[in-house]
N, C-alpha and C positions, 0 to 999 in steps of 0.2 A: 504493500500500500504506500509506504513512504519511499523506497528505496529511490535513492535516485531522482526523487520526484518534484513537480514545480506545482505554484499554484498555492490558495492561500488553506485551502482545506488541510494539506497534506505537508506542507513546509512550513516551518516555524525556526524563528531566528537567526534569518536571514543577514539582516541588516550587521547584527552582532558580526557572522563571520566575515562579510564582505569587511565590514569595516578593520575585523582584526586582519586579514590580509593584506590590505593598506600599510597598517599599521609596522606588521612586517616587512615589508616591502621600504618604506620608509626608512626600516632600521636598519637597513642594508641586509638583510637575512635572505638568501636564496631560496623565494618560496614558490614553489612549485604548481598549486592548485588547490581549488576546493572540491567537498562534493559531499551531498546528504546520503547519509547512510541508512542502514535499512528500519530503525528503529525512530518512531516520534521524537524530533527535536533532536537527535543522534548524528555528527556531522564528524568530518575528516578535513585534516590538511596534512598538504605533501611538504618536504624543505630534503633541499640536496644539498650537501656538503662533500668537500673533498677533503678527506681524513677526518678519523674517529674524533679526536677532542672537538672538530672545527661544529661534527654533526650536532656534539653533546651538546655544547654550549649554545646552539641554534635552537634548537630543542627547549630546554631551559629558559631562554631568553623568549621565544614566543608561548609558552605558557604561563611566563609572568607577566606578558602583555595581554593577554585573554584573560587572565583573572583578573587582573586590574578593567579591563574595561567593562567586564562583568557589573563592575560598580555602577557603572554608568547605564546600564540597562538593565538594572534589580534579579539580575539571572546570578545564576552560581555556576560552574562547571564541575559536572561529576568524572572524577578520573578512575572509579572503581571498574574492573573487566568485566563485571555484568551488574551494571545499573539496576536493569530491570528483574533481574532475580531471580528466580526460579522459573521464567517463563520463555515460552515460542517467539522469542525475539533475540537474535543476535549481541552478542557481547563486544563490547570495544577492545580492540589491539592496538600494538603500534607497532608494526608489519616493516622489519627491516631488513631492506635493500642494501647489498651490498657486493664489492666487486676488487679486483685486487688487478696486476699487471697481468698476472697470467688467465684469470677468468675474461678479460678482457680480449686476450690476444692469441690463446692456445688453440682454440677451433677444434676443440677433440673431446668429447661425450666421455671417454672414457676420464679422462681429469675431474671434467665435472662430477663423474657418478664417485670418481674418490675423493673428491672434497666433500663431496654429501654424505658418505657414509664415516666419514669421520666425526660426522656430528650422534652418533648413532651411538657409541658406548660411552658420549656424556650427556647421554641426553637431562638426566638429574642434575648433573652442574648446571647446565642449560637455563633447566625450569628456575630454579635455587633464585638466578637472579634477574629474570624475566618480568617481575613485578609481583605483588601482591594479591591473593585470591582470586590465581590467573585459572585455578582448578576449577572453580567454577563456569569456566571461560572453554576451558580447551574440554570438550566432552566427547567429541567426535561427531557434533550435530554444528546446523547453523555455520556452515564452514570454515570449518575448524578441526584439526587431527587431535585424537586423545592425549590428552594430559602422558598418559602409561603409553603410548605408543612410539616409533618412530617414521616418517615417510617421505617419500620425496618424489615427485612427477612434475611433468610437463604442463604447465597452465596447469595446474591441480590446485584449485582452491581451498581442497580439502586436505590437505598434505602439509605437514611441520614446514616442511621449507618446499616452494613450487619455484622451478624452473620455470623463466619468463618465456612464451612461446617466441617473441624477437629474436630473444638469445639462439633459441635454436634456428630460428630462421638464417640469421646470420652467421651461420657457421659456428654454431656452439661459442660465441664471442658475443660475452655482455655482462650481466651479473644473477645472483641469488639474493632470492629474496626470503627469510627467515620470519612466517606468521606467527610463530609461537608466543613473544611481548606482548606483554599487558600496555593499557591503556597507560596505566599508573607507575611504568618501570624506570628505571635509573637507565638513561641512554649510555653516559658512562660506562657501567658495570654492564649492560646489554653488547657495547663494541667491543670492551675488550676479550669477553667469552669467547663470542664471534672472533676475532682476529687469532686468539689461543687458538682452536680447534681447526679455523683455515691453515694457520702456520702449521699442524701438527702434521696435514696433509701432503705438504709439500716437502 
């Protein structure tokens, strides 16, 4: 009903993101995009950085812009990975992208499928610093891979980490993207697991 959706019935707080993209954008912060997501009032934005601290600190700095502006429009933002709780509505992540010289440039499947399965015997480290009451989040519904599980395909939304379908279009050259983050996680502590366990591969 909401997903994706325009129109005054079905989108709500609008103004709020438009404006906090501005806002970003202003701050000099490489912001990527918006887009409503599939829950009432439930919204997404992108931001690309190159190297880990540059992401964190992007990250960080436009979430302290959006709760500040919050003031200004009587809203609050819920950072919890399933707001909505025990129900048929999708939980928030914070779905990271990432890419290194050799994902970039190697053009061989088989690289890719060892850097992914190297994420595969930590997968508990993983979770450990993914965010907070992300269990509630990762069920294996609502697209999303089990908390207990590990997986990885091509465009699979459903999968811990999904191979971008461009990447494979391109010759296995581009990056991974890692669903498993919570809404509410420490970007920080999120990049450097991520770079631990790419490094482990290579």
């Amino acid at each position: 009903m909401y997903y994706c959706s325009v129109g005054g019935k079905n989108t709500h707080g609008r103004k709020l993101v438009e404006e906090h993209a501005d806002l970003c954008i202003a701050a000099g912060l490489n912001f990527e995009g918006i887009n409503q997501e599939v829950a009432c009032g439930q919204w997404e934005f992108q931001l690309f950085a190159k190297g880990a601290k540059k992401a964190g600190d992007e990250i960080w700095i436009a979430r302290y812009l959006l709760d500040r502006l919050t003031e200004k429009y009587g809203y609050y933002i819920e950072y919890h990975p399933k707001p909505l709780g025990d129900t048929d509505w999708n939980g928030s992540g914070m779905h990271a992208n990432f890419s290194n010289n050799v994902l970039r440039t190697c053009g061989d499947q088989a690289t890719y499928e060892r850097i992914c399965e190297a994420f595969r015997p930590v997968t508990a480290e993983h979770i450990a610093v993914y965010g907070a009451y992300n269990d509630l989040r990762l069920t294996g519904k609502h697209e999303t891979a089990s908390i207990h599980d590990f997986s990885y395909g091509i465009s699979d939304r459903g999968a811990s980490i999904r191979i971008p379908l461009i990447t494979v279009q391109k010759g296995w050259k581009g990056w991974l993207e890692d669903r498993r983050p919570a809404s509410n996680g420490d970007p920080y502590k999120i990049a450097a697991r991520i770079i631990k366990t790419v490094k482990s591969a290579l």
